[in-house]
Structure formats: structure tokens, C-alpha cells
C-alpha positions as CSV (number, residue, x, y, z in Angstrom):
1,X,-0.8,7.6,118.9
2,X,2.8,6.4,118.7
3,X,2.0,4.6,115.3
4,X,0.4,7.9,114.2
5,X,3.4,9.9,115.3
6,X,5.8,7.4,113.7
7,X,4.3,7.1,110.2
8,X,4.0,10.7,110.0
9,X,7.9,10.5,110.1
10,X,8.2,7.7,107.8
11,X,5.7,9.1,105.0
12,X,6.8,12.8,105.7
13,X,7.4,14.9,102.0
14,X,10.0,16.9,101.6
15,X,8.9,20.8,101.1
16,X,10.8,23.1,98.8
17,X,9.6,26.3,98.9
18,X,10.9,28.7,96.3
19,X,13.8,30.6,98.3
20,X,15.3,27.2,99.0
21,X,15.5,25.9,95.4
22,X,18.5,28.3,94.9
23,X,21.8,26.9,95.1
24,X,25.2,27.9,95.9
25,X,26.9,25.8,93.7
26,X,28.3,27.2,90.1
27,X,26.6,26.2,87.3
28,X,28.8,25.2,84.8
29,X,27.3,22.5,82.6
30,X,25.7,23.3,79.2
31,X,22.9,21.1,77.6
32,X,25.5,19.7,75.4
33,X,27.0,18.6,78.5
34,X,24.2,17.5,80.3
35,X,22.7,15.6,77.4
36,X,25.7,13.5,76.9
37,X,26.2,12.8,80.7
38,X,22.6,11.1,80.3
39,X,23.9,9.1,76.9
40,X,27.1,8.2,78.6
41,X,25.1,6.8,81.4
42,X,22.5,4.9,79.2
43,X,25.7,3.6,76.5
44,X,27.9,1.9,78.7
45,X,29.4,-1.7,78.7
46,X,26.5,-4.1,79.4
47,X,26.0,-2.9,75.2
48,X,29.0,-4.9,74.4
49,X,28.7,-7.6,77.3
50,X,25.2,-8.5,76.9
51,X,24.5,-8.6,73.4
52,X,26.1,-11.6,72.4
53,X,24.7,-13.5,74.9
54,X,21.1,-12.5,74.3
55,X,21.5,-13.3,70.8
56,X,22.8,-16.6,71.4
57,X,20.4,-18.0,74.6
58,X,17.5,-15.7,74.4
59,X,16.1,-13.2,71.2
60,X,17.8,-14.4,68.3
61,X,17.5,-11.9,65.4
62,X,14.5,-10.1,67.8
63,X,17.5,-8.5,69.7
64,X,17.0,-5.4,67.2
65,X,13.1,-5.1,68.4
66,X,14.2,-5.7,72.3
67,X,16.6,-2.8,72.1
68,X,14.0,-0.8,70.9
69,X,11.8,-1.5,73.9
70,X,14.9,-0.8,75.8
71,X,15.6,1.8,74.9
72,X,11.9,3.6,74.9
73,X,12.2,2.2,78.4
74,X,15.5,4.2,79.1
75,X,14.0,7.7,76.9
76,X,10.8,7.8,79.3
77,X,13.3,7.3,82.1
78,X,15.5,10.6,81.0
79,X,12.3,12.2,80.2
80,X,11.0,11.7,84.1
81,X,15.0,12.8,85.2
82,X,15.0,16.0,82.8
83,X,11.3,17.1,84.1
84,X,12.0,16.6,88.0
85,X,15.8,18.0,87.3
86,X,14.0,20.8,85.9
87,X,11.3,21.2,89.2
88,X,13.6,20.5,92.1
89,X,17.3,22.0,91.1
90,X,18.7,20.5,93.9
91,X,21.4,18.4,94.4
92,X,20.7,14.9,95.4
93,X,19.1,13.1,92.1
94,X,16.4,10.5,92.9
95,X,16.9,10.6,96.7
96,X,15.3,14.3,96.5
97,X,12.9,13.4,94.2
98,X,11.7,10.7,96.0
99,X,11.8,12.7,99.3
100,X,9.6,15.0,97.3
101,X,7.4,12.5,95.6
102,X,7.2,9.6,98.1
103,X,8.4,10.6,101.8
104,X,11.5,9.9,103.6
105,X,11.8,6.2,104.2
106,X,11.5,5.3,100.7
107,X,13.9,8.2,99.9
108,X,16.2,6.8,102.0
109,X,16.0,3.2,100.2
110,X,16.2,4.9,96.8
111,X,19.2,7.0,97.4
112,X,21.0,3.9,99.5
113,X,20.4,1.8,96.9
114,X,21.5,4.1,94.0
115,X,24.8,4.4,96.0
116,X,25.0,0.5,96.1
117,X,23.8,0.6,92.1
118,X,26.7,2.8,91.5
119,X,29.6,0.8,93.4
120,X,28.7,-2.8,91.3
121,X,27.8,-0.8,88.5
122,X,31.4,0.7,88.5
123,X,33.2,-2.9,89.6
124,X,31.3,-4.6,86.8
125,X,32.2,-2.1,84.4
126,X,36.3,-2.1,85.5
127,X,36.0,-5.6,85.9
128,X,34.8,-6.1,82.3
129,X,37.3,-3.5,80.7
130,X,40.1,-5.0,81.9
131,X,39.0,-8.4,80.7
132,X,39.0,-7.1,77.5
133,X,42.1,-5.3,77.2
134,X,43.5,-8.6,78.7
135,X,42.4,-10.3,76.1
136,X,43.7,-8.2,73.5
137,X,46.9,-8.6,75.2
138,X,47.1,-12.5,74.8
139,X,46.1,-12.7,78.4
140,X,49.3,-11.7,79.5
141,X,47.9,-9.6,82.3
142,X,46.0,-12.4,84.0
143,X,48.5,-15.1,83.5
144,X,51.0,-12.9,85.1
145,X,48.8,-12.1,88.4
146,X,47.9,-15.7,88.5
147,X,52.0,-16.5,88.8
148,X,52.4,-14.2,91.1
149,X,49.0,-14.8,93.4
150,X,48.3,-18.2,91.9
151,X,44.2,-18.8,91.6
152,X,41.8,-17.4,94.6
153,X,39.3,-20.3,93.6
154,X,41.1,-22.6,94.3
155,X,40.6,-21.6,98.5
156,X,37.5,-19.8,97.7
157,X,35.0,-19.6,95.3
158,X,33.7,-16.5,96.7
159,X,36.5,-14.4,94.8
160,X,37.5,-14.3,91.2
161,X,40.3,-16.5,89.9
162,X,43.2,-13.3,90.4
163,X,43.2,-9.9,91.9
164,X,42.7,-7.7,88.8
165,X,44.7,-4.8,89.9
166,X,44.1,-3.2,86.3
167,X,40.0,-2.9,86.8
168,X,41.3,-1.5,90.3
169,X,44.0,1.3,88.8
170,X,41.4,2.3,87.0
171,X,38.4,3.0,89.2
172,X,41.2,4.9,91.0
173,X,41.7,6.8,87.6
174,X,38.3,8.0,87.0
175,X,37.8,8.5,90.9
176,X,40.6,11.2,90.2
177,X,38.9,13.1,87.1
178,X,35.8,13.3,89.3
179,X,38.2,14.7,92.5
180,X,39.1,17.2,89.6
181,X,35.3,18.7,89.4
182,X,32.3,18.3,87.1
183,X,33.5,20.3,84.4
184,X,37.0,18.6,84.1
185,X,35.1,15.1,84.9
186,X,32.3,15.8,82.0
187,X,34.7,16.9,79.1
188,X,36.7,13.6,80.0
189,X,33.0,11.9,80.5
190,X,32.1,13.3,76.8
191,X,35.0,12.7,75.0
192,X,34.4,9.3,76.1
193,X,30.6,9.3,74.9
194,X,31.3,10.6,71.8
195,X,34.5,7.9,71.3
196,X,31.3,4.9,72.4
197,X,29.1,6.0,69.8
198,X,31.6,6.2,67.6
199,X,32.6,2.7,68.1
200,X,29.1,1.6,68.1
201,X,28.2,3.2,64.6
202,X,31.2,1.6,63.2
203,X,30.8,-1.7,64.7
204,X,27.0,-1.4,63.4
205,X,27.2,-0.7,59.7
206,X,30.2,-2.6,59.3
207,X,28.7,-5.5,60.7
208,X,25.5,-4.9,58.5
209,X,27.7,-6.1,55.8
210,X,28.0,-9.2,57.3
211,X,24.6,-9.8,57.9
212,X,22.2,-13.1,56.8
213,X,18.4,-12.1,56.6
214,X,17.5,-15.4,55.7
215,X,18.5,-16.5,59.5
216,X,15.9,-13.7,61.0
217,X,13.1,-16.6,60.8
218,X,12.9,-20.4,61.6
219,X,12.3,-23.0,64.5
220,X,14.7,-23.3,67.7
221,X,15.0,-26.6,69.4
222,X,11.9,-26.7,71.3
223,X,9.7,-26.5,67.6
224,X,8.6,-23.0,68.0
225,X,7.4,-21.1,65.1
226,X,9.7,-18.2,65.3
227,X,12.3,-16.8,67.5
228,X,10.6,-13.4,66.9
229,X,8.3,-14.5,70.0
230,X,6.7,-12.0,72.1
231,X,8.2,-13.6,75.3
232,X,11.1,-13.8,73.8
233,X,11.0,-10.3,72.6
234,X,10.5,-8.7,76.4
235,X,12.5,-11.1,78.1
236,X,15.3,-10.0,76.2
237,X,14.0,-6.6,75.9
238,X,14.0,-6.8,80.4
239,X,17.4,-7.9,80.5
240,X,19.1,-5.7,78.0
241,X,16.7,-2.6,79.8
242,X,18.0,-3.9,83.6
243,X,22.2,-3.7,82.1
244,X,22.0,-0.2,81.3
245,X,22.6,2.1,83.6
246,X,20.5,4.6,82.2
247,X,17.3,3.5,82.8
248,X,17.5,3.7,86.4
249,X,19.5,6.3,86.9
């Protein structure tokens, strides 16, 4: 009976009846809006950190048809968002879809984990910035800390070689445009989407000039036929898909 009692808890669904799908909070985001929140969430650094290193270790050339996959991957993923967004206009994202869908215990998971998602998601993304800019810089930024701090891995190799107070100052920055609220936050989100596509266009056709076709087929060193492998192809295609954000939202 107890067992009963408790896995009706645990498997209990969420019901919305229609008086409760009303909100009191002002709706003030257009499709426009909306639509590049969901491309600023899918386009974010993992395009520029990953790549290169997928190229390199893993696709080859078949990067192209694993970003494809990728990104059918992340499309089916908006498609779900947009369709249960549409259903339940509540606030709360997966963990009131879930809590709909699934019951309580795996909405709980869901929405702790997204939480958890979002809070590496956001270090890694400071983190990798400010590497970046550093670099651009000559590494003066790091070579200053590390004067000043000297190198955490030498005590620990739990931390990172300095503090990097830049990727800090600027969590804090865009933690202040969303204090601001959602409209303020999502003009500065989509004049920052529009500024990444941007980017990546350029940085496409301009490297299309650069390109080699006659290096899109060969052997690698273990003597396989191609580098255009199937493996290859969704292994790559799973790693690039599991570095952007948007495909679990």
C-alpha cells in the first residue's frame, strides 16, 4: 500500500486545466524575438571551439555532413520546444513539460539538471571568450594574473592555471542585462545572434576560397578507405550535436 501510495507521488502528471494556462506575466516578445532566442541558443561557442578539433581527430572533410545531422538533431529539438511552448504557456520550460509529459520525479531531474546545464554551459562559454580575447591580446591578460597569483596547478590540479577574472566580469555582465528584463535582455541577446551569424557567414565563404577538394577523399593512418565513414560521420555528428546548447534546451 505504501509503495502504491508513494509511486503515485513519484509518477504523478501535472494537470493544466484551461483557466490555469493564463498568465500574469506581460507578453512582450515577438516571433522575431523568440526565433532568434532559439538560434542564439543553438549558435553559440562550442561552433568555434569544437570544429577544429573534430576536423583534426575525428571527421575530416565529413564535418560538413555531421553538422547536418546536428543540426536536424537541434531543428526536431526546436520543433518539440515550439509545439509544447505552444500547449502549456507556462513558465518553467522542460521542467513543466516534463511534469506534464512524464510525472514529477523526472521533472524534478530534468529541470535540476537543466539548471546544472546552464551554470557549465555559461562557465565554459566565459571561460572560452576570454581565452580568446587573451589571445588576441598577446596573452597579456593571463600572463599578468599569473604574476600576480602565480599558477593554481602548481598546488592543485583541480583548478585552472590562473583565476580568470575576465570570464567572471563578464558572467556578471550578462547576469545584469537579464536583471534588466526579457525585453532589454533579448534585444542585447539578438543583436548578438545576428553579430554570430554574421561572423559565421563571413568566416564560411571566405574560407571557401581557401578550400582543397582534392583533400575531401583518401586513407588515414589506420588504412581505411575514406574518412567519409559512417562511424565517423555520427561520432562527430554526436559530439558537435552534444556542444550546442540548442539541442537540449
Amino acid at each position: 500500500m505504501r509503495f502504491s501510495s508513494l509511486r503515485e507521488r513519484v509518477f504523478r502528471l501535472k494537470n493544466l486545466p484551461a483557466g490555469e494556462l493564463s498568465t500574469p506575466l506581460r507578453r512582450c516578445l515577438s516571433t522575431f524575438d523568440i526565433t532568434l532566442l532559439g538560434v542564439g541558443h543553438m549558435i553559440g561557442a562550442g561552433i568555434y571551439v569544437l570544429t577544429g578539433s573534430v576536423v583534426r581527430n575525428t571527421a575530416g572533410p565529413s564535418i560538413v555532413i555531421s553538422f547536418l545531422l546536428a543540426g536536424f538533431a537541434s531543428l526536431l529539438s526546436a520543433l518539440c520546444y515550439a509545439e509544447f511552448g505552444a500547449r502549456f504557456p507556462k513558465a518553467g520550460s522542460a521542467y513543466t513539460y516534463a511534469y506534464v509529459g512524464v510525472g514529477e520525479l523526472w521533472a524534478f531531474v530534468i529541470g535540476w539538471n537543466i539548471v546544472l546545464e546552464h551554470m557549465l554551459g555559461a562557465a565554459a562559454v566565459a571561460r572560452s571568450w576570454s581565452g580568446y580575447l587573451d589571445s588576441l591580446l598577446g596573452n597579456v591578460i593571463s600572463n599578468s594574473t599569473i604574476a600576480r597569483t602565480g599558477h593554481f596547478h602548481e598546488t592543485s590540479s583541480f583548478f585552472g592555471d590562473y583565476p580568470d577574472l575576465l570570464a567572471f566580469l563578464l558572467i556578471v555582465l550578462v547576469a545584469f542585462f537579464v536583471a534588466l528584463g526579457s525585453k532589454v535582455s533579448t534585444n542585447f541577446n539578438s543583436f548578438l545572434t545576428i553579430l554570430n551569424i554574421g561572423v559565421v557567414i563571413i568566416v564560411v565563404f571566405y574560407g571557401i576560397t581557401f578550400a582543397d577538394f582534392s583533400l575531401w577523399s583518401g586513407v588515414d593512418e589506420k588504412g581505411d578507405s575514406s574518412k567519409l565513414s559512417s562511424e565517423r560521420r555520427k561520432h562527430s555528428a554526436e559530439r558537435v550535436a552534444n556542444n550546442v546548447p540548442g539541442s537540449t534546451p
